[in-house]
C-alpha positions in Angstrom: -32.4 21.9 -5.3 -33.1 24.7 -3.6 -34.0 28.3 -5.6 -32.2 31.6 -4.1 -34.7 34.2 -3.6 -33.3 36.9 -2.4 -33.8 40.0 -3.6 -30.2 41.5 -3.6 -28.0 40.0 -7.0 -24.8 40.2 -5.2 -26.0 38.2 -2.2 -27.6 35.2 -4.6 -24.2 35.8 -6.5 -22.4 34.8 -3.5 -25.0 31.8 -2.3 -24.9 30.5 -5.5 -21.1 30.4 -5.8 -20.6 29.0 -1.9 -23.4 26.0 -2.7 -21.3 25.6 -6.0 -17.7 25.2 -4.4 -19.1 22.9 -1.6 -20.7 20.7 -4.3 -17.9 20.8 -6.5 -15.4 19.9 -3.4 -17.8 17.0 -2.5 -17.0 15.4 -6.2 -13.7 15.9 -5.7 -13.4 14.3 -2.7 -15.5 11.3 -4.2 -13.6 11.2 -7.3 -10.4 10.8 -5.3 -11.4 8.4 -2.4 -12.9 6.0 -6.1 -9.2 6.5 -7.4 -7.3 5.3 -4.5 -10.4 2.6 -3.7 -9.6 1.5 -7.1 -5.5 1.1 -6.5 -5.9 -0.1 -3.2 -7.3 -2.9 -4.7 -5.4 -3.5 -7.3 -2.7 -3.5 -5.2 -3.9 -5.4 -2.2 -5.4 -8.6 -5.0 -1.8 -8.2 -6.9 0.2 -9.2 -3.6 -2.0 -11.8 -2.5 -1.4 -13.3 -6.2 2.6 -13.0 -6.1 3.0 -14.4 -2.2 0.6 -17.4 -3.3 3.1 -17.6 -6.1 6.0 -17.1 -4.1 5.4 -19.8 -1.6 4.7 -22.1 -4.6 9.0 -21.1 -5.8 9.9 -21.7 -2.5 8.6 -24.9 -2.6 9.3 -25.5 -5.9 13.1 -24.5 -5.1 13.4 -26.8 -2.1 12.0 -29.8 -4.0 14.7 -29.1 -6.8 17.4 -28.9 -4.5 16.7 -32.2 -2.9 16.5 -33.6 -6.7 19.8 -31.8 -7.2 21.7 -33.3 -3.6 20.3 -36.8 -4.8 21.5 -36.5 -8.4 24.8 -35.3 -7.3 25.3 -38.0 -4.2 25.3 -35.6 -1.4 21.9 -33.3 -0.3 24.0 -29.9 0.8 25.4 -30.1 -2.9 21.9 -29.4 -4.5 21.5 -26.5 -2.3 24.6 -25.1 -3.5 23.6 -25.5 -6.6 20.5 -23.5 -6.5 22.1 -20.7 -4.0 24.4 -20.5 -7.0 22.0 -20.0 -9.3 19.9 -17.4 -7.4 23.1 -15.5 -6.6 23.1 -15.0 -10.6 19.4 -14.2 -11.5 19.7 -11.8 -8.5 23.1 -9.7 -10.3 21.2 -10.0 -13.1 17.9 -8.7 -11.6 19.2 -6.1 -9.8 21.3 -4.4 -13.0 17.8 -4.8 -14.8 15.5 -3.9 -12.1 14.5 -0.3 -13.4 14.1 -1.7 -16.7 11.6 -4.9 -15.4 10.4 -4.0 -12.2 10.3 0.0 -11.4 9.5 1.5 -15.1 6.7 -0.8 -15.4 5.1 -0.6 -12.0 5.3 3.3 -12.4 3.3 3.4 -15.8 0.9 1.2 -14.4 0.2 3.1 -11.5 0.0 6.2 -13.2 -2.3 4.6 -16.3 -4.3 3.9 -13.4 -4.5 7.2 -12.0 -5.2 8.8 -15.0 -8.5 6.7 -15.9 
């Protein structure tokens, strides 16, 4: 680091205080860019983990659906059982979505910005 030698206080005063606020704006600007690093990535892995997920539902969905047609004699019949069936979690979702989805999602991100 360097040493202030100049002869007038007010002048090394002012030096000192212009080297500090660069310094200190540096960290900042570190400090943030670690921050949003940090919840980009948390993000970006999260998604990855619920499409892999959702393509295995989808799947999972189609395959019941062609159970449910056989069972029930006719194939469209087990896709109108399952339409049926996601018609009601989605009411059901959708009156409970801040209390499942948004409330949770917003404490996360912000325990996450406040580490």
């Amino acid at each position: 680091m360097k040493t202030i030698q100049t002869e007038n206080p007010i002048e090394s005063l002012v030096e000192y205080t212009e080297r500090f606020s660069v310094t200190t704006l540096k960290l900042l600007r570190l400090q943030l860019l670690e921050q949003s690093t940090f919840i980009t990535t948390l993000v970006v892995t999260r998604l990855v983990v619920i499409v892999m997920y959702l393509f295995c539902f989808i799947m999972g969905s189609i395959g019941i659906a062609v159970w449910a047609g056989h069972m029930l004699g006719e194939m469209y019949l087990g896709f109108v059982v399952m339409t049926a069936f996601y018609l009601l979690a989605g009411i059901l979702f959708q009156n409970y979505l801040y209390r499942w989805i948004r409330k949770p999602v917003s404490d996360l991100l912000i325990r996450q910005v406040q580490q």
